[in-house]
BAMARZA-61954 format. One record per residue (C-alpha): residue number from 1; residue in three letters; chain; x, y, z. Coordinates in Angstrom, 2 decimals. Layout:
REM BAMARZA-61954
   num   residuo   cadena        c1        c2        c3
   NUM       ALA        A         X         Y         Z
...
***
This chain:
REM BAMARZA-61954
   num   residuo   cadena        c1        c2        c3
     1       UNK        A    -18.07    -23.28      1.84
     2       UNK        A    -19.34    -20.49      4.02
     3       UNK        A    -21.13    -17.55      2.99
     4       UNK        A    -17.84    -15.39      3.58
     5       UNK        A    -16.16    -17.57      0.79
     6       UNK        A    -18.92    -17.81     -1.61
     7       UNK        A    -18.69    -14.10     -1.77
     8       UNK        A    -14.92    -14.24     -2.30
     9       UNK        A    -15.04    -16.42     -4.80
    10       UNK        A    -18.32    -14.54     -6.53
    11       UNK        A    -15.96    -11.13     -6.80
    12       UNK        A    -15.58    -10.74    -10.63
    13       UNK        A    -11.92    -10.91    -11.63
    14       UNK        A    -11.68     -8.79    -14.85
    15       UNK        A     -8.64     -9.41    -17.12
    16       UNK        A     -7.38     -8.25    -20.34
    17       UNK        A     -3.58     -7.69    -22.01
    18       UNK        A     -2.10     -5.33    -24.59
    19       UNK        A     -2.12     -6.59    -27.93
    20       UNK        A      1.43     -7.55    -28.28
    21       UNK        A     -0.02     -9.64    -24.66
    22       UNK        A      3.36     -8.51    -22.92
    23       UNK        A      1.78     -6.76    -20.11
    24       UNK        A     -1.32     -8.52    -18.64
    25       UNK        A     -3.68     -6.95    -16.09
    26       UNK        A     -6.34     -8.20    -13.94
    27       UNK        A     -8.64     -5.86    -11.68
    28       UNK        A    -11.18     -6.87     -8.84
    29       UNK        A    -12.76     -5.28     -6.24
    30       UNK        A    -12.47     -5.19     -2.10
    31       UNK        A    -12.63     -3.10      0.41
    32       UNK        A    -14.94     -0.57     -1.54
    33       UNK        A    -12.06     -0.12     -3.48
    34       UNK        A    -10.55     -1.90     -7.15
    35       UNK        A     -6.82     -3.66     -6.78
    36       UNK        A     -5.18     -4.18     -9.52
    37       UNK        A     -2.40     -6.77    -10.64
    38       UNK        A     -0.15     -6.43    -12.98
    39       UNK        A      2.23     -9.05    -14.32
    40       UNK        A      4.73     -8.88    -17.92
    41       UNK        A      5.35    -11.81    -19.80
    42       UNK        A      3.19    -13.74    -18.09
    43       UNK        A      0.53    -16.58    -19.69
    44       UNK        A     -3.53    -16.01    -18.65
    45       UNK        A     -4.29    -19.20    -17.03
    46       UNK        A     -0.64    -17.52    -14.11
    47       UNK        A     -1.93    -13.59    -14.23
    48       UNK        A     -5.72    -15.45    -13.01
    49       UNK        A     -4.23    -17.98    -10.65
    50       UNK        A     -2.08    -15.36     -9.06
    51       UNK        A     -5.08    -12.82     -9.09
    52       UNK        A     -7.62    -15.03     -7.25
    53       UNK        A     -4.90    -15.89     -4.92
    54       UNK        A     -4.24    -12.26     -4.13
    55       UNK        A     -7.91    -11.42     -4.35
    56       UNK        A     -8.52    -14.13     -1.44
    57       UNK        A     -6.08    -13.10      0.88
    58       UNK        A     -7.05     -9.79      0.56
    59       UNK        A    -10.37    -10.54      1.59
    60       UNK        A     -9.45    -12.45      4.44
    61       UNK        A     -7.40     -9.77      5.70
    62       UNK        A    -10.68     -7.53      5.38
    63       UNK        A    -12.98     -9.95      7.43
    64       UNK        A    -10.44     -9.48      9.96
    65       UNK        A     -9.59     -5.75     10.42
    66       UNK        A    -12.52     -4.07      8.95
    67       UNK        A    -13.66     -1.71     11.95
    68       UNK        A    -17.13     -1.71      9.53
    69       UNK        A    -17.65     -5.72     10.00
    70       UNK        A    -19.19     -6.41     13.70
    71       UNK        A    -17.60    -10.18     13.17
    72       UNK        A    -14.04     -8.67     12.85
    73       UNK        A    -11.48     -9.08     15.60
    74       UNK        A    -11.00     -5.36     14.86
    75       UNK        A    -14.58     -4.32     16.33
    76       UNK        A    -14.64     -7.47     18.72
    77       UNK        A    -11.43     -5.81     20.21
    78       UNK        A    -13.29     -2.28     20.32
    79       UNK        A    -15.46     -4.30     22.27
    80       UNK        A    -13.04     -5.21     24.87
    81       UNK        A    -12.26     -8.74     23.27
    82       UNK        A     -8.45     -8.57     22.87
    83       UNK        A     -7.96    -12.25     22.43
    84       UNK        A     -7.15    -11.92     18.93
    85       UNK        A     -3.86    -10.70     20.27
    86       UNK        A     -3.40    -13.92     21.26
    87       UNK        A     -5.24    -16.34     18.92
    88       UNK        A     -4.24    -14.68     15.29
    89       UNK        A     -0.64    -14.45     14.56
    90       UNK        A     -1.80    -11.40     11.85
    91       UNK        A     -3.45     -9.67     14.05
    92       UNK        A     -0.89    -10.08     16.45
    93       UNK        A      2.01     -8.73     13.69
    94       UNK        A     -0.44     -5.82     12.86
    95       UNK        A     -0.80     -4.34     16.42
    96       UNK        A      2.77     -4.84     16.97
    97       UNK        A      3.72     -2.76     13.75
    98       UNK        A      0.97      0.11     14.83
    99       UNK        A      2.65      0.35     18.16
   100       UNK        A      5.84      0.58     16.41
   101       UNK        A      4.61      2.72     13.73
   102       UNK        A      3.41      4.93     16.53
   103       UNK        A      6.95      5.11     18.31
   104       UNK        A      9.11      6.46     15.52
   105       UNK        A      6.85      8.08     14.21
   106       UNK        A      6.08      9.81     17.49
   107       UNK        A      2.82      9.82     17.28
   108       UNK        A      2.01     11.23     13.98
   109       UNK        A      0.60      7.71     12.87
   110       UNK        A     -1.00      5.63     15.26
   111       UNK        A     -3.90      3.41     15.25
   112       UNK        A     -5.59      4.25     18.24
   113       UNK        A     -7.63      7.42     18.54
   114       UNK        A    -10.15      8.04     21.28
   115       UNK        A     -9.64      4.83     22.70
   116       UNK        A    -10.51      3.19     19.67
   117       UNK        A     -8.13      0.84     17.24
   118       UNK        A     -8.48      1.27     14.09
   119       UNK        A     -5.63     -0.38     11.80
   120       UNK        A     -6.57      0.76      8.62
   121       UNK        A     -3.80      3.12      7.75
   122       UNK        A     -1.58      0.45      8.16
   123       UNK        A     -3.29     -2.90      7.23
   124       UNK        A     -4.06     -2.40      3.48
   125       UNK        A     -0.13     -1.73      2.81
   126       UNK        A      0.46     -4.18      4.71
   127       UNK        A     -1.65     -6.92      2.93
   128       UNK        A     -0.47     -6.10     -0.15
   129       UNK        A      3.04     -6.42      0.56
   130       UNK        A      2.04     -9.57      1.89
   131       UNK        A      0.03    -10.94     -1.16
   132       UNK        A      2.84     -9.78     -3.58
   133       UNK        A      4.95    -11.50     -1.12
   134       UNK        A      3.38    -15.00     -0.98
   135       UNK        A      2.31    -14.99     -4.64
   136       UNK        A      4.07    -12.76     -7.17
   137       UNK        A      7.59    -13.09     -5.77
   138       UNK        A      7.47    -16.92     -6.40
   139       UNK        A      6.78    -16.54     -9.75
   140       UNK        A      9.25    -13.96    -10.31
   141       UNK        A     11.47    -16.54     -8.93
   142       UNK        A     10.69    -19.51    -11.20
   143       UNK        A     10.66    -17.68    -14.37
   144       UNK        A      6.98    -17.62    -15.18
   145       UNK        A      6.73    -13.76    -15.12
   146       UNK        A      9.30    -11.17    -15.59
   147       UNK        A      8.01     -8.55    -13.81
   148       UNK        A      4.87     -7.92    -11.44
   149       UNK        A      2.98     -5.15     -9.78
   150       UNK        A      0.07     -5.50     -7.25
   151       UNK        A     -1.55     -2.26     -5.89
   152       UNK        A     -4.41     -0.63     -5.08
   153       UNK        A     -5.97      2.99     -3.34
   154       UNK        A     -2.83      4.58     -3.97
   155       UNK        A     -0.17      1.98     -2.48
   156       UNK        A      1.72     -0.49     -4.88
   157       UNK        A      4.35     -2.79     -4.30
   158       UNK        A      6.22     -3.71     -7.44
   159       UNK        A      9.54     -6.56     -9.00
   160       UNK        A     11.01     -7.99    -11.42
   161       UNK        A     12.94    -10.97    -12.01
   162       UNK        A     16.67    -11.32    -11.37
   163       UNK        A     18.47    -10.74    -14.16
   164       UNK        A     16.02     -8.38    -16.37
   165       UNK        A     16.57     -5.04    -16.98
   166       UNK        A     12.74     -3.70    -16.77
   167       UNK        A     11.83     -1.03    -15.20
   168       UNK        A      8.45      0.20    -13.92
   169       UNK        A      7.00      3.59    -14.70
   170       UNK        A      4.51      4.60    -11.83
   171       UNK        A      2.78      7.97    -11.88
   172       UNK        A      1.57     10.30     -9.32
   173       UNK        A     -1.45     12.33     -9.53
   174       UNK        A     -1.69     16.05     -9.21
   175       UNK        A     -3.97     16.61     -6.49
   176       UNK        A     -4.37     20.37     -8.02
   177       UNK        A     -5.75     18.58    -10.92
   178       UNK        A     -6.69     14.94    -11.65
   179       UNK        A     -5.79     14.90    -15.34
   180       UNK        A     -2.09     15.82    -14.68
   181       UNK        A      0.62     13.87    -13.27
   182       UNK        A      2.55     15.55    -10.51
   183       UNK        A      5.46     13.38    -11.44
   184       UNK        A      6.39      9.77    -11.88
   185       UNK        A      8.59      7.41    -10.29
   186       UNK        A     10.42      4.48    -11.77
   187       UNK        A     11.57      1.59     -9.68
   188       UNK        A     12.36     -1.95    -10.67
   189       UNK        A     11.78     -3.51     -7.59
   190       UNK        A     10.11     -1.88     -4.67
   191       UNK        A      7.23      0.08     -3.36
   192       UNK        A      4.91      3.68     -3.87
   193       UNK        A      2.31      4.69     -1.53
   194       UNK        A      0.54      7.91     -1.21
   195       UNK        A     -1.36      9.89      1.06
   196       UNK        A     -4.02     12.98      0.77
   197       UNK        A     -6.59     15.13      1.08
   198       UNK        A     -8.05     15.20     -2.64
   199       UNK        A     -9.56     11.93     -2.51
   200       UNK        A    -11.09     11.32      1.10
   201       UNK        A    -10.82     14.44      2.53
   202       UNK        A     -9.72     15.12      5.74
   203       UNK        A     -9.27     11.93      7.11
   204       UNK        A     -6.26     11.80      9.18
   205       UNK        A     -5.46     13.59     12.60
   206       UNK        A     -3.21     16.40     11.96
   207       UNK        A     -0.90     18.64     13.65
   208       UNK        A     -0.08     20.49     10.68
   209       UNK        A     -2.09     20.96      7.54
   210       UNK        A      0.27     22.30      5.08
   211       UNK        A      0.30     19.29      2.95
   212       UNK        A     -2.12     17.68      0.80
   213       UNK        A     -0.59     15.08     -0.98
   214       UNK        A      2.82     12.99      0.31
   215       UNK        A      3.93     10.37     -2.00
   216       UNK        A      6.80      7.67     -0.46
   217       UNK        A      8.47      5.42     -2.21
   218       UNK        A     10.70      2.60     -0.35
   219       UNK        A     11.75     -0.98     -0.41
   220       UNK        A      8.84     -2.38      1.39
   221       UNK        A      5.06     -1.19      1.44
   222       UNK        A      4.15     -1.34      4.83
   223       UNK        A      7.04      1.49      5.57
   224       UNK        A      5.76      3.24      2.76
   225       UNK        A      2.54      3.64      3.98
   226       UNK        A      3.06      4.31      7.34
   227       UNK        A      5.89      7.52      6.22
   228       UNK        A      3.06      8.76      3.54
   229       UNK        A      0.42      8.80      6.21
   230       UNK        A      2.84     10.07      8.54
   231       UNK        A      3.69     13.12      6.40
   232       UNK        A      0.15     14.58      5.52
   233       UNK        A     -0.05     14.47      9.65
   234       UNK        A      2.97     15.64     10.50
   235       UNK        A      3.55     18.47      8.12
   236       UNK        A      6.85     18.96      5.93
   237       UNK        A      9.38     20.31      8.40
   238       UNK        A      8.73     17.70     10.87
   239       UNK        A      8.21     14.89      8.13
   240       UNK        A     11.46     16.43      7.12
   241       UNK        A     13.16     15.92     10.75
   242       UNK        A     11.32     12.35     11.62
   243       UNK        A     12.96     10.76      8.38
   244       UNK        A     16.53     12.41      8.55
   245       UNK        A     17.74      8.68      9.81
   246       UNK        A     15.58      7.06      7.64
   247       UNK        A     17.94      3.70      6.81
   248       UNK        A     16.09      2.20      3.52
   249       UNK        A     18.53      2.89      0.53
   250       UNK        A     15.35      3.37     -1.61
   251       UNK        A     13.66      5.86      0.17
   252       UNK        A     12.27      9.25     -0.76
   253       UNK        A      9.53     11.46     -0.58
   254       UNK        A      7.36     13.75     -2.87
   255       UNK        A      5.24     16.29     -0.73
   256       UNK        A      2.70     18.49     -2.60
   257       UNK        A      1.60     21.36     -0.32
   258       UNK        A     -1.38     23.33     -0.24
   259       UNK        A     -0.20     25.84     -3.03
   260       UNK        A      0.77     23.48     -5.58
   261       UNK        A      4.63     23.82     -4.68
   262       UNK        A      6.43     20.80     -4.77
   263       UNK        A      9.10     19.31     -2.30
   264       UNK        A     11.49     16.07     -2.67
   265       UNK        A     12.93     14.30      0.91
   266       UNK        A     15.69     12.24     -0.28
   267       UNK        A     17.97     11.39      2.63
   268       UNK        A     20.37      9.00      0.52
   269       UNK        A     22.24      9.51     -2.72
   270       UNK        A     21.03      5.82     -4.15
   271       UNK        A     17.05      7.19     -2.77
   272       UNK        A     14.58      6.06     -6.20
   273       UNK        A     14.36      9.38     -7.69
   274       UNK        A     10.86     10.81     -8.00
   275       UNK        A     10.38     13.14    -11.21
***
């Protein structure tokens, strides 16, 4: 076991249920951040099998984008050591999907900046998509949990089985004021992501600032969290104009702006609605 795995496998998975144990939650912490899984009518020994699972790939995607980690191929690429590009199939996908990202989103979101790559905006989404993916889905699948949510700093990716008729309830903050909701979406299967100021401050390149807060909901995460990133950047009326062909069914937007006002980009009639 290296040292990289010992410390994997010494990050605390906390877990507890409601009483009726119906919904059953489990919360650890990477990336200087907690993630937290969800799953409904699921047994304990499934919500902490699926959460170390999670919890491990999520750390391996870490050790190998983290700009902070010298041993990443992130930094060793910064470096001028690109042959992760060619010797890591995820680190291949993710600087594909930044380049892509980058194209249709022209230039609003990109990973790049000052000749440096720095995936970030895109990877965490991405990952957790891909955990819920490889993990949750399956047991959606065979039965052993009826619905199931994995998310964490303000991205979530969420299911349920075929066949049931539950519904999640997600809410978004007011970024005026932490103990409010701004609104709250409810999907059955699908994904929320949000971007802003209130949290980490100014933090992304802009070339308009009337935004603070852009919440996106869609069908998968890694869109989501490109298009929420892409508004506080871009600024509503050209958020507005880069999503007009937006072809996801699911998707639509709340944008909070600076005064408090509220906006809603839905460019289909079947969009999730966001209340």
């Amino acid at each position: 076991m290296t040292s990289a795995d010992r410390h994997v496998a010494d990050t605390a998975i906390d877990c507890h249920a409601t009483d009726d144990g119906v919904l059953r939650t489990a919360v650890f912490h990477l990336m200087t951040m907690p993630f937290t899984l969800r799953l409904r009518h699921a047994d304990e020994p499934t919500l902490r099998e699926a959460a170390a699972s999670c919890r491990d790939l999520l750390s391996h995607v870490d050790r190998t984008f983290s700009p902070f980690r010298d041993d990443s191929l992130t930094s060793r690429a910064n470096r001028g050591d690109w042959r992760g590009l060619l010797d890591d199939p995820d680190f291949h996908e993710v600087y594909a999907r930044a380049a892509l990202a980058a194209d249709v989103t022209h230039g609003h979101f990109r990973a790049m900046r000052d000749g440096r790559y720095d995936p970030v905006g895109l990877v965490k989404g991405w990952a957790i998509e891909r955990a819920f993916t490889r993990f949750l889905r399956p047991l959606l699948a065979a039965g052993r949990a009826e619905a199931a949510a994995l998310g964490g700093g303000g991205d979530m990716q969420l299911g349920v089985a075929s066949g049931s008729g539950f519904v999640w309830g997600v809410g978004i903050e007011d970024p005026h004021d932490a103990g409010m909701l701004a609104g709250t979406v409810r999907l059955a299967d699908g994904a929320v992501a949000t971007s802003g100021t209130s949290k980490r401050g100014e933090h992304i390149d802009r070339t308009d600032d009337d935004l603070v807060q852009a919440t996106v909901v869609g069908t998968h995460l890694t869109d989501a969290d490109m298009w929420a990133t892409t508004a506080i950047a871009a600024g509503r009326e050209r958020f507005g104009t880069l999503v007009a062909g937006e072809s996801d069914p699911l998707f639509s937007a709340l944008l909070i702006d600076r005064n408090g006002a509220k906006h809603v980009v839905a460019p289909h009639p079947a969009a999730a609605p966001v209340a």
